[in-house]
BALOKOL-377153 format. One line per field, with one value per residue: residue number from 0; x, y, z of N, C-alpha, C in turn. Coordinates in pm, 1 decimal, padded with zeros to 6 digits. Example, Ala and Ser with C-alpha at 12.3 -4.5 7.8 and 13.67 -1.06 7.14 Angstrom:
BEGIN
k = 0	1
n.x = 01319.0	01285.0
n.y = -00569.0	-00225.0
n.z = 00780.0	00708.0
ca.x = 01230.0	01367.0
ca.y = -00450.0	-00106.0
ca.z = 00780.0	00714.0
c.x = 01320.0	01290.0
c.y = -00330.0	00003.0
c.z = 00780.0	00787.0
//
This chain:
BEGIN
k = 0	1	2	3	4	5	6	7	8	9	10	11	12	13	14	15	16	17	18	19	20	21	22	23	24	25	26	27	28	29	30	31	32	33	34	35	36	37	38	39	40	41	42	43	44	45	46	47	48	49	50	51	52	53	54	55	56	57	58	59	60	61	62	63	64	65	66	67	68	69	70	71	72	73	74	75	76	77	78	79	80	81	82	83	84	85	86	87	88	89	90	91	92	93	94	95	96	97	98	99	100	101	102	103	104	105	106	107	108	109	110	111	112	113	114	115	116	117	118	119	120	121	122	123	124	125	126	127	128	129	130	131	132	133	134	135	136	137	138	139	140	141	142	143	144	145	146	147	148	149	150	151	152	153	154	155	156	157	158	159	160	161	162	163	164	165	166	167	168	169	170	171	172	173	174	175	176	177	178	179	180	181	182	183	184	185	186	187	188	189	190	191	192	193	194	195	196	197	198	199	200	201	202	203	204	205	206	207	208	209	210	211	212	213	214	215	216	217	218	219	220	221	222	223	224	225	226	227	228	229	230	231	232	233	234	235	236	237	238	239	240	241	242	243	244	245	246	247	248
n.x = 06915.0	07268.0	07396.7	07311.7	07246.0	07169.8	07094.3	07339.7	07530.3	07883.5	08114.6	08397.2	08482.0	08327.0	08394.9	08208.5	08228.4	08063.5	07778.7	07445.5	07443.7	07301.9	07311.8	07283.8	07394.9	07416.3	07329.4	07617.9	07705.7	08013.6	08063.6	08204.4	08349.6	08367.6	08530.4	08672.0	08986.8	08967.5	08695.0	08557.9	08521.0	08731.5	08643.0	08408.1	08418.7	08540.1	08368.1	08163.7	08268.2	08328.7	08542.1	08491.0	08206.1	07915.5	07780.2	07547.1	07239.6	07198.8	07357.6	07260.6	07381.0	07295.0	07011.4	07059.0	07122.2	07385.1	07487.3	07654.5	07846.8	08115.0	08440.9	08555.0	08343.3	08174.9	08343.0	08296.3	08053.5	08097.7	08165.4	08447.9	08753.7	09053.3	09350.3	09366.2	09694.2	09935.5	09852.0	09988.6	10105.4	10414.5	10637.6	10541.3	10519.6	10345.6	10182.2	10167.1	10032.2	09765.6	09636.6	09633.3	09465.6	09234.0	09203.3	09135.2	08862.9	08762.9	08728.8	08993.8	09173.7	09454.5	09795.9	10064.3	10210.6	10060.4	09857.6	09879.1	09805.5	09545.3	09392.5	09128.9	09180.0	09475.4	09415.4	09209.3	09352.4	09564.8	09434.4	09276.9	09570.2	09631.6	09471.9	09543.0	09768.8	10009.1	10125.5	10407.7	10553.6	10483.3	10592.3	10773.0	10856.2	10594.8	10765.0	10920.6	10782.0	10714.0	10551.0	10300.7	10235.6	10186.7	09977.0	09808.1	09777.0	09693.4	09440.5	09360.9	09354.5	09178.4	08969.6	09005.4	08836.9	08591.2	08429.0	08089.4	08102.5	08342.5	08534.6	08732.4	08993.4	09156.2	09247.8	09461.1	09660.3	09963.7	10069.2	10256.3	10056.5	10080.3	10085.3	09859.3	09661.2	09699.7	09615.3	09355.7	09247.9	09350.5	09128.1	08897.9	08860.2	08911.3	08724.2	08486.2	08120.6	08121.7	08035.0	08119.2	08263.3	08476.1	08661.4	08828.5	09103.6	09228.7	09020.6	09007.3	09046.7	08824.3	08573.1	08662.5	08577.5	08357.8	08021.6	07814.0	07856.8	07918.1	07936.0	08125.2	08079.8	08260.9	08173.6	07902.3	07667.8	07661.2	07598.8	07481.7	07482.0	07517.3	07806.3	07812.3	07603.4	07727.7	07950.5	07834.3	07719.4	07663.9	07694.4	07875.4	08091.1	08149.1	08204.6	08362.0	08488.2	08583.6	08637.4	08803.7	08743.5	08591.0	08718.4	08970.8	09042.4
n.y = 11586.8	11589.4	11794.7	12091.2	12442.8	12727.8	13108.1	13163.7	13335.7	13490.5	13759.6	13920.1	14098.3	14291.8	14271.6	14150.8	13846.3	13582.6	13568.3	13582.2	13293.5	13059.9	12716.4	12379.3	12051.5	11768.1	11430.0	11189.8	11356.7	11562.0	11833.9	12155.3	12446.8	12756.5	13044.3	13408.2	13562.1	13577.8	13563.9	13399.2	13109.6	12952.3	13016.8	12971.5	12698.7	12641.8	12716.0	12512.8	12279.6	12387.0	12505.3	12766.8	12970.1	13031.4	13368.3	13413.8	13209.0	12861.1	12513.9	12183.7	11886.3	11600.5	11562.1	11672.7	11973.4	12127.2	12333.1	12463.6	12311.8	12149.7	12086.4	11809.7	11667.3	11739.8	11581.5	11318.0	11276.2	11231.3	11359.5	11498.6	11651.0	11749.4	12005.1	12301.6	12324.7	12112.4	11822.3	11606.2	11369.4	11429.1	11319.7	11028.0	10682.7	10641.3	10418.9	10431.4	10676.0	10639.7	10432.4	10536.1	10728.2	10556.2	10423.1	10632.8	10668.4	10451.8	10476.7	10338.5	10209.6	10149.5	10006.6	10104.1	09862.5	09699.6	09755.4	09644.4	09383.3	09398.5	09241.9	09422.5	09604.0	09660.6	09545.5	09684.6	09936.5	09870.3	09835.9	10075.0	10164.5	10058.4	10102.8	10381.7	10346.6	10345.5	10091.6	10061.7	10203.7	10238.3	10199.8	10450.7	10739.4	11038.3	11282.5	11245.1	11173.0	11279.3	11558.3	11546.3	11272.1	11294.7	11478.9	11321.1	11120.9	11267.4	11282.1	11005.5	10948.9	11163.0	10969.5	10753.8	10777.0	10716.8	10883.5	11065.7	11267.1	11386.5	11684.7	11867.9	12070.7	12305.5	12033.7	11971.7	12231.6	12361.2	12187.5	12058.2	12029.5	11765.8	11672.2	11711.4	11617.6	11343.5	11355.1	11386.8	11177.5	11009.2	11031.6	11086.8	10809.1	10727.6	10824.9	10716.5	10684.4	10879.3	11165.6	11463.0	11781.5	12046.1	12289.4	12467.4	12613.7	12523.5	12548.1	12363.9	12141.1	12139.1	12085.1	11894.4	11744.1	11813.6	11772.5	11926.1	12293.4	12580.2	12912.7	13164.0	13493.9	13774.0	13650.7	13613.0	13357.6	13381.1	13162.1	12869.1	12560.9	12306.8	12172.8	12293.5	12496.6	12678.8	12766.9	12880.3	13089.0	13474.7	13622.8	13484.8	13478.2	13764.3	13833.3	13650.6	13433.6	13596.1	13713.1	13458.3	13141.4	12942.4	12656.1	12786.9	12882.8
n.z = 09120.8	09244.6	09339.7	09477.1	09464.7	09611.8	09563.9	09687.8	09815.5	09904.3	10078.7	10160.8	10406.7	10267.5	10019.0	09734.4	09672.7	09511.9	09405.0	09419.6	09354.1	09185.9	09121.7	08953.9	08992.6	08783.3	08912.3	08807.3	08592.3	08380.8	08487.0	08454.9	08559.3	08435.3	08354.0	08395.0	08544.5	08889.0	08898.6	09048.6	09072.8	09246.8	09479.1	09486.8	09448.8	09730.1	09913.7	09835.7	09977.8	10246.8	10350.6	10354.9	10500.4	10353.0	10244.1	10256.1	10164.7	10054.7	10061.2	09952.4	09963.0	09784.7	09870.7	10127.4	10365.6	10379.6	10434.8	10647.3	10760.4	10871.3	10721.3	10698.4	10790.8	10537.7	10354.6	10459.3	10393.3	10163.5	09941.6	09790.9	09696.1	09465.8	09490.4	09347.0	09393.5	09399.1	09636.3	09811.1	10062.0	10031.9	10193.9	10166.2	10015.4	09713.5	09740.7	10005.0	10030.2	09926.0	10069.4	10260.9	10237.8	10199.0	10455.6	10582.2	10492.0	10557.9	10845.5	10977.4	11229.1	11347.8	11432.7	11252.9	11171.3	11118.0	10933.3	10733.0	10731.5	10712.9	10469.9	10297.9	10307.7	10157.8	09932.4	09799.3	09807.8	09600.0	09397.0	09316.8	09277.8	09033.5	08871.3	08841.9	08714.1	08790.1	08921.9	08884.5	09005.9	09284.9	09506.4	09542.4	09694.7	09698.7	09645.8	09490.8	09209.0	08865.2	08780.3	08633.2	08756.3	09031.1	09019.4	08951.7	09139.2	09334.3	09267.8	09283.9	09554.9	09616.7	09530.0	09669.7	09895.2	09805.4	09694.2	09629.3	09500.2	09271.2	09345.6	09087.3	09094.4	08830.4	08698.5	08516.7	08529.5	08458.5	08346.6	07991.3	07672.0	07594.7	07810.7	07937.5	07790.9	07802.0	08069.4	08083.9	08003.5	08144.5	08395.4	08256.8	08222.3	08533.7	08635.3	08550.1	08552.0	08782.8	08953.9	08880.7	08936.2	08777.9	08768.0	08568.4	08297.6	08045.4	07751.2	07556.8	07745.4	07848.9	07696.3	07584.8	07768.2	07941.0	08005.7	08069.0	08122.1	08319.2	08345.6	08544.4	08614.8	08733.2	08994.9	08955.5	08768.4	08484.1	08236.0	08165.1	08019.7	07722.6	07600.7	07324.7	07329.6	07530.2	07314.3	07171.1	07269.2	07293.5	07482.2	07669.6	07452.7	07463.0	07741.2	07850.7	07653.0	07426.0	07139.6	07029.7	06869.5	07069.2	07159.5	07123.5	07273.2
ca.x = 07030.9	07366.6	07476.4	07225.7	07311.7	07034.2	07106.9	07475.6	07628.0	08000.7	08176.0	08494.7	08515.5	08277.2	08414.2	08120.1	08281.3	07993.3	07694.4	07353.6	07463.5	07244.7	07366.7	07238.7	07461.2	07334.3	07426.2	07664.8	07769.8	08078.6	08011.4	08293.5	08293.6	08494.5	08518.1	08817.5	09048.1	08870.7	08573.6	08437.8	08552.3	08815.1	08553.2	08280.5	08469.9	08543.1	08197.0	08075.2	08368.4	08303.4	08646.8	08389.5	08101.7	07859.0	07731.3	07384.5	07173.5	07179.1	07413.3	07209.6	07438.9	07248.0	06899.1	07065.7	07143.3	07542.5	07556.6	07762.4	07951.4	08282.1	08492.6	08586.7	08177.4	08140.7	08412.1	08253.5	07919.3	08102.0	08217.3	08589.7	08840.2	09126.9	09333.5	09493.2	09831.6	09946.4	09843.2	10009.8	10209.0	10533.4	10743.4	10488.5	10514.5	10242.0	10111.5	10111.5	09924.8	09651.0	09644.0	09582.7	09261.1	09128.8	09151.8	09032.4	08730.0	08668.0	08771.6	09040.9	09295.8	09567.5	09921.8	10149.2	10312.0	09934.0	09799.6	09859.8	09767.3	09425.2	09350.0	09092.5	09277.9	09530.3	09363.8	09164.9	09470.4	09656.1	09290.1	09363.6	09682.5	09627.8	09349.7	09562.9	09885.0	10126.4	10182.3	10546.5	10589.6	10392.8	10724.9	10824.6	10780.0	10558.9	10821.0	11009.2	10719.0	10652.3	10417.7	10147.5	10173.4	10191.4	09857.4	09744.6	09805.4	09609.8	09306.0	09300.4	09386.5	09034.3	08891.2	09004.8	08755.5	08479.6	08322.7	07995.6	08087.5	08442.2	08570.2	08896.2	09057.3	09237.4	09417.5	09602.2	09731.3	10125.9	10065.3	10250.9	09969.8	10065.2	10075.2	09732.9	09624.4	09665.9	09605.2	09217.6	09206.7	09322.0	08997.0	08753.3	08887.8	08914.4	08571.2	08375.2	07976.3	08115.6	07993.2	08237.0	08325.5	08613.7	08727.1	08961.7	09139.1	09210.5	08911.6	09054.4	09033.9	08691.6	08502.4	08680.2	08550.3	08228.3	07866.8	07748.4	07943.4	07847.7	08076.2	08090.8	08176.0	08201.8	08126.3	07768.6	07663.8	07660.9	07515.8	07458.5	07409.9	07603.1	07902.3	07743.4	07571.2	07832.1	08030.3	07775.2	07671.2	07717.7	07759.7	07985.8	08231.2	08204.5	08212.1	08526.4	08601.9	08628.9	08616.1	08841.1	08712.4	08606.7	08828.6	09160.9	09045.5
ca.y = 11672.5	11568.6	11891.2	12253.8	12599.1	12842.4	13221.6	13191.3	13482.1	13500.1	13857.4	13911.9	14237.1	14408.8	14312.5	14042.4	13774.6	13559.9	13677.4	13500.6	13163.3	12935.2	12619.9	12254.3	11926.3	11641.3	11279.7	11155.6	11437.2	11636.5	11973.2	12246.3	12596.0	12846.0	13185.2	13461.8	13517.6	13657.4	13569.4	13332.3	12980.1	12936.5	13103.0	12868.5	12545.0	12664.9	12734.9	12408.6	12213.6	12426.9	12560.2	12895.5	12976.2	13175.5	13510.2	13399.7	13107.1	12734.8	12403.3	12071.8	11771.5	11464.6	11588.1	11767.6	12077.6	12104.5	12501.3	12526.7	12197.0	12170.7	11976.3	11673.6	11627.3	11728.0	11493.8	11199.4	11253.9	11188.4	11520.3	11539.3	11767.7	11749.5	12105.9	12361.4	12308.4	11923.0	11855.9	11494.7	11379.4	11412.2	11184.8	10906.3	10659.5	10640.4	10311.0	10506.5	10792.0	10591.8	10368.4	10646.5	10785.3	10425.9	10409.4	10765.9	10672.9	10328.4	10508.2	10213.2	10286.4	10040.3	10108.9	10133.2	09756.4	09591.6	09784.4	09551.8	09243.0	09431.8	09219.9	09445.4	09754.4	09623.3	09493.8	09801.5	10015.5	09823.8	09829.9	10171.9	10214.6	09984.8	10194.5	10527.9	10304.4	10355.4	09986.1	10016.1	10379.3	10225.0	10241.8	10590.7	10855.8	11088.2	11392.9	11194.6	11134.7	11378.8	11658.8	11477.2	11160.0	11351.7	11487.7	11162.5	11065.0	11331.2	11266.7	10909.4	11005.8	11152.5	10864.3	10681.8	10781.2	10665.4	10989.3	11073.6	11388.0	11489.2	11851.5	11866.9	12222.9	12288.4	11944.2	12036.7	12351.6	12358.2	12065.4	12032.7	12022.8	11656.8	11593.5	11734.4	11524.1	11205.1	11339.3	11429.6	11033.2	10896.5	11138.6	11022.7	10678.0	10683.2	10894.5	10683.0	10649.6	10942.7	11307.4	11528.0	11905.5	12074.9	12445.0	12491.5	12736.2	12527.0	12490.0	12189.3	12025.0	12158.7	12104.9	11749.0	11653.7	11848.9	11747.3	12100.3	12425.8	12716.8	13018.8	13278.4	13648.2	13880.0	13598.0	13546.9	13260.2	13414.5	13081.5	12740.8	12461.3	12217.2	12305.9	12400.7	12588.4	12763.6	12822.8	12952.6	13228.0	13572.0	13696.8	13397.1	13550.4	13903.4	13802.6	13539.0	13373.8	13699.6	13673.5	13357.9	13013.8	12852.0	12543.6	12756.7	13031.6
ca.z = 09138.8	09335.5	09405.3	09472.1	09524.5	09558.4	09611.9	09747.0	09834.0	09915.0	10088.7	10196.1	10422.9	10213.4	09851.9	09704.8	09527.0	09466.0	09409.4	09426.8	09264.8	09168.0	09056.2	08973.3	08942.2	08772.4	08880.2	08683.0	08501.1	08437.2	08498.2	08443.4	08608.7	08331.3	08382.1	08376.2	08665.4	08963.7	08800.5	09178.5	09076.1	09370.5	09629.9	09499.5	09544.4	09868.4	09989.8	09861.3	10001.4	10374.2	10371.0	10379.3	10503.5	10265.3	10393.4	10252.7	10097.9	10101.2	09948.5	09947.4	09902.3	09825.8	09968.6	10264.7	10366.0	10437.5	10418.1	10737.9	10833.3	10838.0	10590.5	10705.7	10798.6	10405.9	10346.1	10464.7	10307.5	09988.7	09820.9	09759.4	09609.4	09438.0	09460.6	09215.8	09384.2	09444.5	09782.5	09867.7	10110.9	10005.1	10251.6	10203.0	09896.0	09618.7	09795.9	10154.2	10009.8	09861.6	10157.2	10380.3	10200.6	10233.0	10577.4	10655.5	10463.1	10687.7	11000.0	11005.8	11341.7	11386.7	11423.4	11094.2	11111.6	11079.6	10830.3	10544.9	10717.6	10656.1	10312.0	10220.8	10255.3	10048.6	09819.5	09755.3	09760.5	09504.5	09266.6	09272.5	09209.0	08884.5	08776.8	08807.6	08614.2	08930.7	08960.4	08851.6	09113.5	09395.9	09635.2	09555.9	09781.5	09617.8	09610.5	09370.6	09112.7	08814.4	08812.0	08593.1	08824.1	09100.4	08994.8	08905.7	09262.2	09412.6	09201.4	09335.3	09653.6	09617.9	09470.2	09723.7	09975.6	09782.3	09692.4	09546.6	09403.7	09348.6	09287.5	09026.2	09065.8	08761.1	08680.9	08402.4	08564.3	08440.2	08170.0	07817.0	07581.0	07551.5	07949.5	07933.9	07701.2	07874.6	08180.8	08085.9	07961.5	08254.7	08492.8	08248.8	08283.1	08666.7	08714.1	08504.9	08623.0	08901.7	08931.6	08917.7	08861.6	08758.3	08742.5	08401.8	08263.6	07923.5	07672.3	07490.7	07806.6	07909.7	07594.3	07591.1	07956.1	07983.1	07960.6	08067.6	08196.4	08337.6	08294.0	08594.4	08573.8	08839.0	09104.4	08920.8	08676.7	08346.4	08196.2	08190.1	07881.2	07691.8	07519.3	07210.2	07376.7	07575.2	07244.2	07099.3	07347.4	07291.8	07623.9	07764.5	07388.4	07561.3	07888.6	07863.4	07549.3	07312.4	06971.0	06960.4	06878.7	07260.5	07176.5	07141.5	07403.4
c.x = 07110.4	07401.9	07342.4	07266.0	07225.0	07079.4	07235.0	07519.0	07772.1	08093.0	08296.5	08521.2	08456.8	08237.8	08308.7	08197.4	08224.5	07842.8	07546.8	07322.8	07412.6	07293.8	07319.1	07343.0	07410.1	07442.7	07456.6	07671.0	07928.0	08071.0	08153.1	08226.1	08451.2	08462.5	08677.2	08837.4	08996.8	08753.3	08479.2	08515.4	08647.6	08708.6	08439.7	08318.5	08471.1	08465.1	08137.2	08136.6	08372.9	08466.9	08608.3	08270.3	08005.9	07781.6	07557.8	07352.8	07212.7	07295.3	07336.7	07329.1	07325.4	07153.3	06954.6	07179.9	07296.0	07624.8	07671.7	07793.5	08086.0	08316.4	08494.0	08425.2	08143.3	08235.8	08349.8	08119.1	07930.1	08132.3	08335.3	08648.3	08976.1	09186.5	09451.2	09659.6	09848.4	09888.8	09848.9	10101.7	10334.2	10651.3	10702.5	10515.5	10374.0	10164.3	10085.1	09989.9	09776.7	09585.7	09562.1	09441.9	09163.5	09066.0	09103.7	08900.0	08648.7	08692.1	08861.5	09181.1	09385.1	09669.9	10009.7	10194.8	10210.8	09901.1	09825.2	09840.3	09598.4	09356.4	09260.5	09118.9	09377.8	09507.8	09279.5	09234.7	09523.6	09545.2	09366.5	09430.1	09745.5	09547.5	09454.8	09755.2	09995.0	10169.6	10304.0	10568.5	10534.4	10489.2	10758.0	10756.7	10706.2	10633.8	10898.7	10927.7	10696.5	10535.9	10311.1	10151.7	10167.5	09984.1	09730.7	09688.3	09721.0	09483.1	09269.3	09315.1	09226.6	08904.0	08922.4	08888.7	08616.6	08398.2	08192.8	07988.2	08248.4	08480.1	08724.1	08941.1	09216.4	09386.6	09468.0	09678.2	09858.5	10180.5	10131.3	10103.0	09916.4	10028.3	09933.3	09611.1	09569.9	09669.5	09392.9	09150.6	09208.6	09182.9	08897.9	08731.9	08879.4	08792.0	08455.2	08269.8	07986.3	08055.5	08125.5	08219.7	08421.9	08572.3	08851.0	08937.5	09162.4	09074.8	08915.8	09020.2	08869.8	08600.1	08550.8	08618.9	08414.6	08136.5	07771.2	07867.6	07874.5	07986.3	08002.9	08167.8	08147.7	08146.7	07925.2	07764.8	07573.3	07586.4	07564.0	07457.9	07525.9	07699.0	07918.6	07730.3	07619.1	07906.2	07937.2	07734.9	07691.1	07758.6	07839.3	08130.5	08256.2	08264.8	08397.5	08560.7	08635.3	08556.1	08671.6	08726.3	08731.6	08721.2	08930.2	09131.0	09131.2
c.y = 11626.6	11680.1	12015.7	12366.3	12686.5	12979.7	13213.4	13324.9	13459.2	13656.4	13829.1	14055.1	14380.7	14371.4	14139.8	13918.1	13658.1	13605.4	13598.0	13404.6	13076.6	12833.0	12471.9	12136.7	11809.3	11498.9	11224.0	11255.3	11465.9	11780.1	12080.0	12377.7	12680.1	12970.7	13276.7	13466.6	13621.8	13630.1	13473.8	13166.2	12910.6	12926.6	12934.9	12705.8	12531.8	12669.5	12595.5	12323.4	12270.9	12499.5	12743.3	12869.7	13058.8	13229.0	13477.9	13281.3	12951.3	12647.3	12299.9	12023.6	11655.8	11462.8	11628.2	11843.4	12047.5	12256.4	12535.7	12409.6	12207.4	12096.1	11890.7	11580.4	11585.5	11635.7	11336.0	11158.6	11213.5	11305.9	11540.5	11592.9	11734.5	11951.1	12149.4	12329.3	12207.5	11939.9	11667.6	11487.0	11331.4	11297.5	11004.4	10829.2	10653.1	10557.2	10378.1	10623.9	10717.5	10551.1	10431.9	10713.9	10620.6	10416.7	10495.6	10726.9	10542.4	10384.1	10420.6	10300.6	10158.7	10113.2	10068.8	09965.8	09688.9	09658.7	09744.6	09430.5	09255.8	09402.9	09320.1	09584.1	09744.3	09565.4	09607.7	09934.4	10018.3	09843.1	09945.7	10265.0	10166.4	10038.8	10323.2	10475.8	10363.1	10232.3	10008.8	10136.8	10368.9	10262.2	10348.1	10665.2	10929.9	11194.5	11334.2	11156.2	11303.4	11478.4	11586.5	11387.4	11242.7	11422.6	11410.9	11054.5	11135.0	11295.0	11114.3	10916.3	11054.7	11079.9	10776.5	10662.3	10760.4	10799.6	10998.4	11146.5	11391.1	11640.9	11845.9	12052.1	12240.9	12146.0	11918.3	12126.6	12295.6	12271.5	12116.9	11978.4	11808.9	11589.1	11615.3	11616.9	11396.4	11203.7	11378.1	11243.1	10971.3	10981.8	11040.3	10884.1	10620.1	10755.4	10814.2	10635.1	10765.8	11107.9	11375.5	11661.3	11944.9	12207.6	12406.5	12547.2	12645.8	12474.8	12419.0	12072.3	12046.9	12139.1	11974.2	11671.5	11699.6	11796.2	11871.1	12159.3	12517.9	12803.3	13130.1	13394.0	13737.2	13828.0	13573.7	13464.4	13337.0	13341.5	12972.6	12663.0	12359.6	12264.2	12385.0	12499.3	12680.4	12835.4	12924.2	13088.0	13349.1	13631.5	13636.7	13434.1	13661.6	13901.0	13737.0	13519.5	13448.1	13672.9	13555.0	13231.7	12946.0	12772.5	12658.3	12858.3	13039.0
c.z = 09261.4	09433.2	09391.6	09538.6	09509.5	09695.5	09743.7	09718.0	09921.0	09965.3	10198.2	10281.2	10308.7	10041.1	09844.8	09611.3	09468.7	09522.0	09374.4	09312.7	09310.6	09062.3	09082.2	08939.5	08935.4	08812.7	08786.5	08582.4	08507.0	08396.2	08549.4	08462.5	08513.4	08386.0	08402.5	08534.2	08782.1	08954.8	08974.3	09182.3	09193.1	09481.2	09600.0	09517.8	09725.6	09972.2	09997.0	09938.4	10171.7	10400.0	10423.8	10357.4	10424.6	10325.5	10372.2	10146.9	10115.1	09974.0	10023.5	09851.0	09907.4	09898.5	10084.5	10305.1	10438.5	10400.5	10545.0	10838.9	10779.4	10741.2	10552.9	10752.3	10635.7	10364.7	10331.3	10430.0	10182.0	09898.4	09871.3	09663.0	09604.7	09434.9	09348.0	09231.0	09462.2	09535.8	09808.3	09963.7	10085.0	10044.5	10226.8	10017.2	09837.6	09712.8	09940.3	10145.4	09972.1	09976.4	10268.4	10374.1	10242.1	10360.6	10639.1	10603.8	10519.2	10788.3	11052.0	11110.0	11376.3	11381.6	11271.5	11047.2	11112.0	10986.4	10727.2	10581.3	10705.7	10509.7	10243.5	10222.6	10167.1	09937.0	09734.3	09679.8	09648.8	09383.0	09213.5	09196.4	09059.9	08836.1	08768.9	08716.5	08715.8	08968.8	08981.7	08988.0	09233.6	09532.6	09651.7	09599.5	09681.7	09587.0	09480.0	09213.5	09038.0	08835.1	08812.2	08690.4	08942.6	09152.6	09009.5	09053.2	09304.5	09399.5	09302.7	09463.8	09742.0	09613.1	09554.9	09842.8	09908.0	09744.3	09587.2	09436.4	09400.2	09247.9	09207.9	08990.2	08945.2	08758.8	08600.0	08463.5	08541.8	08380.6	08066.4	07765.8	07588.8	07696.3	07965.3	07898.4	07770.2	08021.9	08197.0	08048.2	08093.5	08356.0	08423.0	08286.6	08421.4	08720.6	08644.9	08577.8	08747.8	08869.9	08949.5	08867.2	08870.3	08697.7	08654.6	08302.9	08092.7	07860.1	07616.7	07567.0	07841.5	07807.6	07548.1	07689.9	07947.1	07955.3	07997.9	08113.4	08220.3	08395.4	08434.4	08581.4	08659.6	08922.4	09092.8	08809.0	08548.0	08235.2	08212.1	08061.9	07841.9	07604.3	07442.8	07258.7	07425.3	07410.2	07159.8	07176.4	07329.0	07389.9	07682.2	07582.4	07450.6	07652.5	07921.2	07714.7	07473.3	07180.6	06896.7	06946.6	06998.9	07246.3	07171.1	07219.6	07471.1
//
């Protein structure tokens, strides 16, 4: 197991919003957290990711305990996140943004007009930005790139730091069906052999990407299994998907 969560608890001034979650991540999986809105999935990125501290129990990354380090500690152990709403830097181009995760993840400090006589920062960079199909957009600032690439950018952005694990917070959120589409091709494509989880709200995409899920409700884990399994559940139809068919939930 990459990732462990045993007996997390989560309160906010009283109100519980997770609730003694236990959770396993296998290497090399991808492992989707579903659940309705409120339901913990925000909180529990957050916890594992150190953005919050939980009011009780333990996260093991990678054989060791990383319940109450800060971010950029969890950061450099190798667990990165992509979040629900863009988060690039805007003024910088595609090739600066990428660029920039590289060298946060060597600790590389020079000033701005050497950093490309650094062959293997540039050379890394540019990999990349040919794996996430930005060759042609490499100059443009990122405010000027579409949503999906935009997206697309963040993800590697993530991937740039080399991570062991990374976290994808809804990246479809605000997709056409079709931007969706080929935005779940290019992930598997650019996560291949990586661990990863992802919080998402569509089941087309989560039941396309997954190799397990576990559905929480009410800030506790409701269940666990493979998607079958999930679709088949009776308490994860009560609970969340209803009475529709999981895929068009």
């Amino acid at each position: 197991m990459i990732l462990e969560l045993v007996g997390v608890y989560k309160d906010f001034k009283g109100l519980q919003v997770l609730n003694d979650v236990n959770l396993a991540i296998e290497e090399g999986e991808c492992h989707a957290i579903i659940g309705p809105n409120g339901a913990g999935k925000s909180t529990l990125f957050n916890v594992i990711t150190g953005k919050y501290k939980p009011s009780k129990g333990k996260i093991r990354f990678n054989n060791e305990d990383i319940t109450n380090l800060a971010p950029h500690r969890i950061l450099r152990k190798g667990l990165a996140r992509s979040f629900q709403i863009t988060n690039v830097f805007p003024g910088m181009t595609v090739y600066e943004n990428i660029r920039n995760a590289v060298l946060s993840r060597n600790k590389i400090h020079f000033s701005l007009r050497r950093l490309d006589r650094i062959e293997s920062v540039r050379s890394e960079t540019m990999e990349l930005i040919h794996t996430l199909t930005l060759d042609s957009i490499q100059g443009v600032p990122a405010s000027e790139l579409s949503y999906g690439q935009q997206r697309a950018l963040e993800v590697g952005i993530a991937l740039a730091t080399s991570p062991k694990l990374i976290l994808l917070d809804e990246p479809t959120a605000g997709m056409t069906r079709e931007q969706s589409r080929e935005a779940v091709s290019l992930i598997k494509k650019i996560t291949q052999g990586k661990t990863v989880m992802v919080v998402e709200h569509d089941m087309d995409v989560v039941f396309s990407m997954a190799d397990r899920i576990t559905v929480l409700s009410y800030g506790e884990v409701l269940a666990t299994g493979a998607p079958d399994e999930i679709r088949a559940n009776e308490r994860v139809k009560k609970a969340y998907l209803g009475k529709k068919d999981a895929r068009t939930a």
